[in-house]
N, C-alpha and C positions, 0 to 999 in steps of 0.2 A: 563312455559306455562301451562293456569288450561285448559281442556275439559270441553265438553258442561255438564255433571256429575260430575265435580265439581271436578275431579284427577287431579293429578298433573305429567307433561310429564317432568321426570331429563334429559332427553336427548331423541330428536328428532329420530339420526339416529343412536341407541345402537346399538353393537355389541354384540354376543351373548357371556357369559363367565360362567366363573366356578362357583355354587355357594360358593366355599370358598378358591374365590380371593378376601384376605382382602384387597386388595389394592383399588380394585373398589369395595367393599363396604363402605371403609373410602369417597371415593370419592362419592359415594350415597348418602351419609349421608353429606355431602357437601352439597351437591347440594339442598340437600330437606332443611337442614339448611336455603339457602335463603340469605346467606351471598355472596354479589358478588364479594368482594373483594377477601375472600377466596375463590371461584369458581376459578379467574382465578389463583391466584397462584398454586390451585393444580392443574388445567388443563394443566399450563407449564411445570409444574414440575413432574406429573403423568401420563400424555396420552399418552407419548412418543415423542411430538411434541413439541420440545423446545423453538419452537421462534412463535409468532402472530400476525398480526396486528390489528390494533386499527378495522378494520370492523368484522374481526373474530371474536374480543373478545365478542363485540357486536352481533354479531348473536348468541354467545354460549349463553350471560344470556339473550336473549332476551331484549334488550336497545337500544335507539335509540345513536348514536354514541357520540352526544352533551350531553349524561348523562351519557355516561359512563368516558368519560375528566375525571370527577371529582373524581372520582376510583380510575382512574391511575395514575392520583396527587400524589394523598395523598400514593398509594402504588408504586410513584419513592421517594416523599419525608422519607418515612419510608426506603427506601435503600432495599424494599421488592423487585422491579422491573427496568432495566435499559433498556431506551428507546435511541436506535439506528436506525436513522430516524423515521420511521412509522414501527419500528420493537420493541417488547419487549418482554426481557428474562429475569426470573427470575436472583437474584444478583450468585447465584447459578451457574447457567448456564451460564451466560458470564464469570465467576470467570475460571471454567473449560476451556472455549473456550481458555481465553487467555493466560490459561496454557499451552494449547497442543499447541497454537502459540510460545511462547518463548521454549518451547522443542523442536521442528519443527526449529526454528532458530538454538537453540545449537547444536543440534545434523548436519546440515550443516556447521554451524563455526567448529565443529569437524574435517568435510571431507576435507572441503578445507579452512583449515587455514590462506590462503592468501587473500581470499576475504573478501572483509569489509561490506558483508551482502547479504542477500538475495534479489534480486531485486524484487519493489515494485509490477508492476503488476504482478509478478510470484506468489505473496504470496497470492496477490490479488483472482487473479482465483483458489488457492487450497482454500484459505477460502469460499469465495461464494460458491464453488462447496461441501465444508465438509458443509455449516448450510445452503444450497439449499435457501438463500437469497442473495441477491445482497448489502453486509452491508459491503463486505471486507474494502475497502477504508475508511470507515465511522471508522470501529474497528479499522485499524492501527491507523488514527487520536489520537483517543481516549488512545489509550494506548501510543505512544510519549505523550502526553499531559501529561498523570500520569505516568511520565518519563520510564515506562517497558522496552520500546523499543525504541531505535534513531534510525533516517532516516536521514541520509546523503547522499544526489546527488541521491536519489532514490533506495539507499539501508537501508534496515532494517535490524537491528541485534537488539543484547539480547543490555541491555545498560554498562555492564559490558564489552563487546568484545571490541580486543587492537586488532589489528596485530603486530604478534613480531616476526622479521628478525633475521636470525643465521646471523653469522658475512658473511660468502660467501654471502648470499641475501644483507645484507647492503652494500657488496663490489660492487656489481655486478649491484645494486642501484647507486651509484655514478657514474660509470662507465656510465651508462645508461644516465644518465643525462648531463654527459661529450660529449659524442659523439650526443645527441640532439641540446645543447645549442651552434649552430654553429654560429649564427647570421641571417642561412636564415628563411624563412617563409613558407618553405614548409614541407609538413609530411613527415614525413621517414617509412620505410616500414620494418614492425619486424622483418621480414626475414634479416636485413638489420644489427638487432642490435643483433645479439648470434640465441641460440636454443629455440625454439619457448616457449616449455615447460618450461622454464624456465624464460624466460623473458616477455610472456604475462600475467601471474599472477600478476607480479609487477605491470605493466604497468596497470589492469583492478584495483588492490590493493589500487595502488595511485592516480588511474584516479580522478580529481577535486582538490589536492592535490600538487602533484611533475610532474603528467603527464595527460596529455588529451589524452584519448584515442579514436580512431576517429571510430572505427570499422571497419570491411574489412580489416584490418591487418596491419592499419598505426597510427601514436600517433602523437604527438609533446610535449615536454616540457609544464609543466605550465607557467614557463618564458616566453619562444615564442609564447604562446597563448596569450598571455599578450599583449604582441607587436600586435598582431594580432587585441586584441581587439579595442585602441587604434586608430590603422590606418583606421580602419572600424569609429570609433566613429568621429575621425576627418573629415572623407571623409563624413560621410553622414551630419556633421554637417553643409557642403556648398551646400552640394547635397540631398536637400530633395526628390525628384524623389524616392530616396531610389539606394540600389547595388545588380546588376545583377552579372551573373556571369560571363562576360568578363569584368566587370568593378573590379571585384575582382580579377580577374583572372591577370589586369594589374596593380591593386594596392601592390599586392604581389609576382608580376614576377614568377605565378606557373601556373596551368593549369586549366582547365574545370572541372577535372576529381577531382582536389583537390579544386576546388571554390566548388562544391558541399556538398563533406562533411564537410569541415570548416564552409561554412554557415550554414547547417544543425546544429552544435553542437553549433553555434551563436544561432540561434532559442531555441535550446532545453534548454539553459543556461538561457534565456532569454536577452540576450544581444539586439538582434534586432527580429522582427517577419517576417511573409512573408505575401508578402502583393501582387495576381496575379506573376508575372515572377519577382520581387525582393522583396529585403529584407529591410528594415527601422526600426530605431533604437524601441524601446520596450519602452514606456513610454516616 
C-alpha cells in the first residue's frame, strides 16, 4: 500500500518488535521486495499463523481475490502450498500436521491395542480444535487417499496397525461367536456373553467384521446381521411404504426396544435410510 507521500505501508496493523528480530526483518525485507508469492509463504510460515484463507491472503498483499487465484496456482502447482478447502498451508505445515495426526493415532493404538482405531468424529474435533479451522474431515480424507491412514467403519488408524489376539482372545473369540450364532434375530446383551472387560473390546475390535455391535450393551453376530439384512431387503422389496418398528419388530419376532437399534445401525450402514416414522431401503 503507497501514501499520499509516496512510502510504502509493509503492513497496515504492525506490532511493535525488537529492532534485532531477524526474523521480521527478513520478513520486511519481503514485503518491500514486492514479491507476493513469497509474501505469502513467509506470512505462513513466519507470523505464527499457519493456515489462511484465500480472503486473508488477499487482504495481506492487498489484491483483489480474482488476482490473487493465479499465485496460489502456480504456488500449489510448485508443492510450495496445500489447499484444504478454502484453507492453505504451507507443504511445511500440513507435512507437520499430519505427523502429529499419525503419532496421536500410535500412541492410542498403543493404549488400547484392541481397537481398530480411532473414531472418526473424535479425531475430527481434536483436529479442528489443534489448527482452530474446521478442515479435520477434509485432512483425514486427504491422508487415506495418500494411503497414511485407513478408515474402516469410521475408524482411523496409522495404515500399518493389525490387531493381533493372544491365543485366550482368539479362544474367547470363537467362543463368542458360538453362543451368538444361535439362529434367532435378536441382540444379546454383553452381560450375557462373559466379563464385560473383556468381551466388549472384541466385540467394539471386530464390530463390521465377525460382530455388530449395537451399543447400549447388545451386539449380534455378523452372520445374523446378515439375515437381518436380507429379511429387511426382502420385506421392503413388496412393501415400498418402507419398515416401521412394529413391522420389524414382527418381521423378527423381537421387540420395540431392539427394532430401534437394529434399524438404527441399518441407517448408519446404509443399508436402508429414514424417511418420517420408517425406514426404506438406501438407493
Amino acid at each position: 500500500m503507497v501514501t499520499v507521500a509516496g512510502g510504502t505501508i509493509l503492513s497496515a496493523n504492525a506490532k511493535h518488535h525488537s529492532r534485532n528480530n531477524q526474523s521480521i526483518i527478513n520478513t520486511l525485507r519481503i514485503r518491500a521486495g514486492g514479491d507476493e508469492k513469497a509474501i505469502i509463504v513467509d506470512y505462513l510460515q513466519n507470523s505464527g499463523k499457519t493456515v489462511a484463507t484465500t480472503r486473508e491472503l488477499a487482504s495481506l498483499i492487498d489484491v483483489d481475490t480474482k488476482e490473487l487465484q493465479k499465485d496460489l496456482q502456480q504456488l500449489l502447482d510448485a508443492h510450495q502450498l496445500v489447499a484444504i478447502d478454502d484453507y492453505y498451508f504451507t507443504s511445511n505445515n500440513i507435512d507437520n500436521v499430519m505427523q502429529q495426526v499419525v503419532r496421536s493415532l500410535a500412541d492410542a493404538q498403543e493404549k488400547h491395542p484392541l481397537r481398530r482405531g480411532v473414531p472418526r468424529p473424535e479425531l475430527i474435533s481434536r483436529l479442528n480444535k489443534a489448527l482452530q479451522v474446521p478442515v479435520g474431515a477434509s485432512l483425514i480424507k486427504m491422508m487415506k487417499d495418500q494411503e497414511q491412514v485407513k478408515l474402516v467403519n469410521d475408524l482411523v488408524a496409522t495404515k500399518e496397525f493389525k490387531v493381533v489376539l493372544t491365543p485366550q482372545q482368539e479362544k474367547l473369540k470363537a467362543e463368542l461367536l458360538k453362543k451368538l450364532n444361535t439362529g434367532d434375530l435378536i441382540p444379546v446383551s454383553v452381560e450375557q456373553l462373559g466379563e464385560q472387560s473383556q468381551v466388549l473390546p472384541l466385540l467394539e475390535s471386530f464390530d463390521g467384521e465377525d460382530f455388530v455391535y449395537l451399543g447400549d450393551g447388545y451386539c449380534l453376530s455378523w452372520k445374523t446381521y446378515q439375515e437381518i439384512i436380507q429379511k429387511v431387503r426382502n420385506y421392503l422389496a413388496s412393501h415400498s411404504a418402507g419398515i416401521g418398528l412394529s413391522e420389524y419388530r414382527d418381521l423378527t419376532e423381537s421387540s420395540r426396544k431392539y427394532a430401534i437399534m437394529v434399524l438404527e445401525r441399518l441407517d448408519k450402514d446404509g443399508v436402508t435410510k429414514r424417511m418420517n416414522r420408517v425406514h426404506i431401503l438406501n438407493g
